[in-house]
C-alpha positions in Angstrom: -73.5 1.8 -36.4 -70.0 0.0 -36.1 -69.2 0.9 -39.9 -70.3 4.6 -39.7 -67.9 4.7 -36.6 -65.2 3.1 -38.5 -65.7 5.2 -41.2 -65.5 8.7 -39.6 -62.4 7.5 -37.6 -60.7 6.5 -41.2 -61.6 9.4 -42.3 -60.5 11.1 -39.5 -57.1 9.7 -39.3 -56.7 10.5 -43.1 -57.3 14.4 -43.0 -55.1 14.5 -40.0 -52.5 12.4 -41.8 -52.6 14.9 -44.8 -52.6 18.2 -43.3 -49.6 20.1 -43.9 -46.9 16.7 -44.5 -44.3 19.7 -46.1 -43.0 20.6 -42.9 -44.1 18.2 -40.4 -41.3 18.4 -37.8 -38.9 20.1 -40.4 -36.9 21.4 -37.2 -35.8 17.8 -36.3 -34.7 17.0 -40.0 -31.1 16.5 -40.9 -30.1 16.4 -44.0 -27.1 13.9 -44.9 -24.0 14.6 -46.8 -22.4 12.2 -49.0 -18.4 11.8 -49.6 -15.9 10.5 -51.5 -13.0 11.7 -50.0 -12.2 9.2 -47.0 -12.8 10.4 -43.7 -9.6 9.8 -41.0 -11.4 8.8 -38.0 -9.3 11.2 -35.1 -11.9 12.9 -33.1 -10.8 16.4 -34.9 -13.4 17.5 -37.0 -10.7 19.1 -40.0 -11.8 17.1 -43.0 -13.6 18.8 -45.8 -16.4 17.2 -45.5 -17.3 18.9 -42.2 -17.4 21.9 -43.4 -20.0 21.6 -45.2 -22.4 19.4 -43.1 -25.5 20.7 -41.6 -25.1 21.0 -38.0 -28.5 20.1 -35.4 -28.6 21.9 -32.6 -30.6 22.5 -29.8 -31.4 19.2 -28.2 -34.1 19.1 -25.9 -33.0 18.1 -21.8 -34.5 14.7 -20.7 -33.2 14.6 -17.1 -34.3 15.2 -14.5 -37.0 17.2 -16.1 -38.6 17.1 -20.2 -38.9 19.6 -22.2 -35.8 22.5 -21.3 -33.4 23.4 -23.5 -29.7 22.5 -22.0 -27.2 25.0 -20.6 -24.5 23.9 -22.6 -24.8 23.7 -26.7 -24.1 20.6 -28.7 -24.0 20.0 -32.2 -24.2 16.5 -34.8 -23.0 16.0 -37.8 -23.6 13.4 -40.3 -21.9 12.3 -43.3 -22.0 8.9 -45.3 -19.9 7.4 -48.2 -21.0 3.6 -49.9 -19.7 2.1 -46.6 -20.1 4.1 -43.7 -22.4 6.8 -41.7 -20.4 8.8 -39.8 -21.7 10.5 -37.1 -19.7 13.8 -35.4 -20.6 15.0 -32.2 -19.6 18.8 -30.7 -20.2 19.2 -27.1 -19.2 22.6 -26.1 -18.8 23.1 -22.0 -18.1 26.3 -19.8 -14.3 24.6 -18.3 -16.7 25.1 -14.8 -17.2 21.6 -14.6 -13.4 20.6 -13.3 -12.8 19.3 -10.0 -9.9 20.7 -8.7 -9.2 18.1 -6.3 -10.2 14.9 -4.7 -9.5 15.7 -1.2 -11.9 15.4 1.5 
């Protein structure tokens, strides 16, 4: 009885393993870039190689609550040369976010 068990879970596990491993979470895939230009490290995104980098975007909100989209968009890139990953982030905000003053 305990080997026909094992046996249908093995078997189990396999067809779900095997169904449809093309586009198992394509959406969360990014695809890397390789340079060989150097990259200046600046925080402005103007080298080449950004331009044509996929960008990932939406992220799924964590906190306070799972699974919402944010209000505010932000998008990575990723690049990589024989050293280095390099990792650029975009966060775009409304300019609502300020505070005007500290006063009480």
């Amino acid at each position: 009885m305990k080997n026909l068990l094992l046996l249908s879970y093995l078997l189990t596990f396999h067809f779900a393993q095997s169904q449809d491993n093309g586009s198992f979470q394509k959406q969360f895939q990014l695809h890397l870039v390789k340079t060989i230009a150097p990259i200046k490290i600046d925080g402005e995104l103007n080298d080449s190689i950004w331009s044509i980098t996929e960008k990932t975007t939406p992220f799924w909100r964590k906190f306070p609550t799972d699974g919402s989209q944010p209000k505010r968009n932000t998008e990575v890139q990723m690049a990589y040369d024989n050293k280095f990953i390099y990792i650029a982030f975009t966060a775009f905000d409304s300019g609502k976010a300020f505070i005007n003053s500290l006063k009480r």
